[in-house]
C-alpha positions as CSV (number, residue, x, y, z in Angstrom):
1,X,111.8,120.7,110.6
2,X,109.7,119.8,107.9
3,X,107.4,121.7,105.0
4,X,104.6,120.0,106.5
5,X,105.2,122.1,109.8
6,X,106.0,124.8,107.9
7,X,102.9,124.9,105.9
8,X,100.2,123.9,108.4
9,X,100.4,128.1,109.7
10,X,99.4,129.1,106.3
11,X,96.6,126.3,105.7
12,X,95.0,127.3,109.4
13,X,95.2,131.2,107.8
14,X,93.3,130.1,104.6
15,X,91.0,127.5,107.0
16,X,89.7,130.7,109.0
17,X,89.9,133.4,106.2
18,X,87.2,131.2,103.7
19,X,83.4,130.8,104.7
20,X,82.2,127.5,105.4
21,X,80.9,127.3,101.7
22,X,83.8,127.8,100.3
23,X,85.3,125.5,102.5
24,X,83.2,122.8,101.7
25,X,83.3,123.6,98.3
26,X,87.2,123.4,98.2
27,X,87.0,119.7,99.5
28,X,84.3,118.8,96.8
29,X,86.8,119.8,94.4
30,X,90.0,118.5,96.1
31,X,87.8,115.1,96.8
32,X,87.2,115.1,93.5
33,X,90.1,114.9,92.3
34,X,92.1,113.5,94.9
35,X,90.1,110.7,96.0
36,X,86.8,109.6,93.3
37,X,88.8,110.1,90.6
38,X,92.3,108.2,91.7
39,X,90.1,105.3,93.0
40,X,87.7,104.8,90.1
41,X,90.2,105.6,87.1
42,X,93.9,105.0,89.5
43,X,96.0,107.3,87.0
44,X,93.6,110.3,86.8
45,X,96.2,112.7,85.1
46,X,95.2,116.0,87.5
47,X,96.3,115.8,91.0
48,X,99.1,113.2,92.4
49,X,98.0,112.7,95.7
50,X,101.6,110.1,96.2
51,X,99.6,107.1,96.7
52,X,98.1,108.8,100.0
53,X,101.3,109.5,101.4
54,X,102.2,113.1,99.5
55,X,102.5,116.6,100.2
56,X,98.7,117.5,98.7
57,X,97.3,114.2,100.8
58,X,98.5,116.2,103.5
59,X,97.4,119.2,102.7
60,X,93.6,117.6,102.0
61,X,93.9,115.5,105.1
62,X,94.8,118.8,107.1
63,X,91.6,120.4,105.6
64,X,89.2,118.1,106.3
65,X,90.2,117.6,109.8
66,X,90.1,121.2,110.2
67,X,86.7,121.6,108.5
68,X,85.6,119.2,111.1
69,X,87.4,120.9,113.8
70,X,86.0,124.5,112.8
71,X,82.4,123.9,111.1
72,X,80.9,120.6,112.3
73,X,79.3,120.3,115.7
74,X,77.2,117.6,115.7
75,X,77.4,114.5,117.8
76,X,78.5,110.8,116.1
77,X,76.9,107.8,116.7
78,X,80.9,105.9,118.2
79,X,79.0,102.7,117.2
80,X,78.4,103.8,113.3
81,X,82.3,105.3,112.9
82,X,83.7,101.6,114.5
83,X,81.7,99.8,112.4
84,X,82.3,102.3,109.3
85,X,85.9,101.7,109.9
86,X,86.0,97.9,110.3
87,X,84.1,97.5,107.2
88,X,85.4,99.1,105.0
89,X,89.1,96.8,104.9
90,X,86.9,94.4,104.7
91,X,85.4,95.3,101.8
92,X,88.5,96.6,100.5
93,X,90.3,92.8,100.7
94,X,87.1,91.2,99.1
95,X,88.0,93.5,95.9
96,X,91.4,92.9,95.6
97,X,90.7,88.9,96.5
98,X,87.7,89.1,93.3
99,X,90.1,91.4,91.3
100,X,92.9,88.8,91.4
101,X,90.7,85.5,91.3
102,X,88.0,86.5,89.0
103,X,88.5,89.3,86.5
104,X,92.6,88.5,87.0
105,X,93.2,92.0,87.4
106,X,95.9,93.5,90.1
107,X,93.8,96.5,91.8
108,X,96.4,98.0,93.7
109,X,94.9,101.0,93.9
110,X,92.7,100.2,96.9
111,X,95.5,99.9,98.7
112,X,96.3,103.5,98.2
113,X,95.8,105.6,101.4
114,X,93.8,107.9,99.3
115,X,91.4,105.7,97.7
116,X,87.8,106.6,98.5
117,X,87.4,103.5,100.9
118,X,90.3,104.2,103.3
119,X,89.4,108.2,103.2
120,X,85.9,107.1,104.7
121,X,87.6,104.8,107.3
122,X,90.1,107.5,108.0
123,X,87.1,110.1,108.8
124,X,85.4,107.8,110.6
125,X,87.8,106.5,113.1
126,X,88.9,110.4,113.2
127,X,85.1,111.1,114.3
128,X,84.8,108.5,117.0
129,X,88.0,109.1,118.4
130,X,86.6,113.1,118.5
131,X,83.0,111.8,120.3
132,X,85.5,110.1,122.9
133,X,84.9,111.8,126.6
134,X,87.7,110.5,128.5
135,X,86.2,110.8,132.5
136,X,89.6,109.5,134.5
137,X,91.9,112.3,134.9
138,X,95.0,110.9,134.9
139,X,94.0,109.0,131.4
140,X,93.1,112.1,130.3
141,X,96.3,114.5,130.6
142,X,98.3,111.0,129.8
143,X,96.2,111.7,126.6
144,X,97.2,115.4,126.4
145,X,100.6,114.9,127.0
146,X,100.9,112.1,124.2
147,X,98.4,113.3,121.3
148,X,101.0,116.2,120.2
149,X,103.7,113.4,119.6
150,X,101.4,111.0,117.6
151,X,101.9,114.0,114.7
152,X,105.4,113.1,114.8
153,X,105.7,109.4,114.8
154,X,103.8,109.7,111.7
155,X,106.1,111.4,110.1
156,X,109.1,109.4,110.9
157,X,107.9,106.4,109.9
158,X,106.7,108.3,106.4
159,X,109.7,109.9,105.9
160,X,111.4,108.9,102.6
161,X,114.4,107.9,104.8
162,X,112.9,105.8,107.3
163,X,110.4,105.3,105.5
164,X,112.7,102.1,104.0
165,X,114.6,101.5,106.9
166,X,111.6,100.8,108.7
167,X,109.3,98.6,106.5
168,X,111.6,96.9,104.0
169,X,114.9,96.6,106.1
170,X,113.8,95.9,109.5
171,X,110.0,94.6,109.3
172,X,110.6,93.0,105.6
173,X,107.2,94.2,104.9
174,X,107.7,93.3,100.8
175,X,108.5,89.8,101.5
176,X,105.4,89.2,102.9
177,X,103.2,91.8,100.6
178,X,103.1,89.4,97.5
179,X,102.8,85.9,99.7
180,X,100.6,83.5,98.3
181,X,99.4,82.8,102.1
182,X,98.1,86.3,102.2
């Protein structure tokens, strides 16, 4: 067990307790924070979200998706969300390409889980996946049956631990981070 499973009770308590105002007002102020600030100054000195990979990321993540779950009804255009979401890496590697061959300057801060261009791609994949009807039956309690374990995978492979084992030990993921060929 975990604190993140240990804390998500509490954080739907708080979710259903607040009005939607206040809601929405606590993300303003956690986005702030979390995401504007860390992306446009990197070390903004208030809030440590771990790179996108932290407790409070987490915690914010877990908020939005339940704001969205509890307060937004409306229906998503799939096409805007997959195109939202493919964009944005795009954009993402044509900053850090410019940062490094114009203005010679190492922006590794966009590729931060938390910076403001991966949050949007987050939501949006998150809201097409949502606008997803699934009509076959068998698909769909395939779908049911393996959603609830998704939760998990993620947190093995982001557990300190693993975490290591996974993507510098077995994949050799640094080796090929810094490659001139990327």
């Amino acid at each position: 067990i975990n604190i993140y499973h240990i804390l998500s009770p509490f954080i739907n308590k708080l979710a259903k307790k607040i009005t939607q105002k206040q809601y929405l007002l606590l993300l303003c102020i956690l986005f702030t924070f979390l995401v504007f600030m860390k992306t446009i100054f990197n070390n903004n000195g208030y809030i440590d979200a771990g790179k996108g990979t932290g407790l409070i990321w987490f915690i914010y993540l877990y908020l939005v998706a339940g704001n969205i779950r509890l307060h937004y009804t409306k229906s998503i255009n799939k096409t805007v969300c997959i195109l939202v979401t493919l964009i944005t890496p795009l954009i993402i590697t044509l900053i850090r390409v410019l940062s490094l061959r114009v203005i010679e300057n190492n922006m590794d801060r966009f590729l931060d889980f938390s910076n403001i261009l991966n949050f949007i791609s987050s939501i949006s994949l998150f809201l097409y996946f949502r606008e997803i009807k699934i009509q076959n039956i068998i698909i769909n309690k395939c779908t049911e049956k393996l959603a609830p374990l998704m939760f998990g995978i993620y947190l093995i492979h982001d557990h300190f631990f693993f975490k290591s084992v996974i993507w510098k030990q077995i994949l050799g993921v640094p080796q090929y981070a810094n490659s001139s060929k990327l």
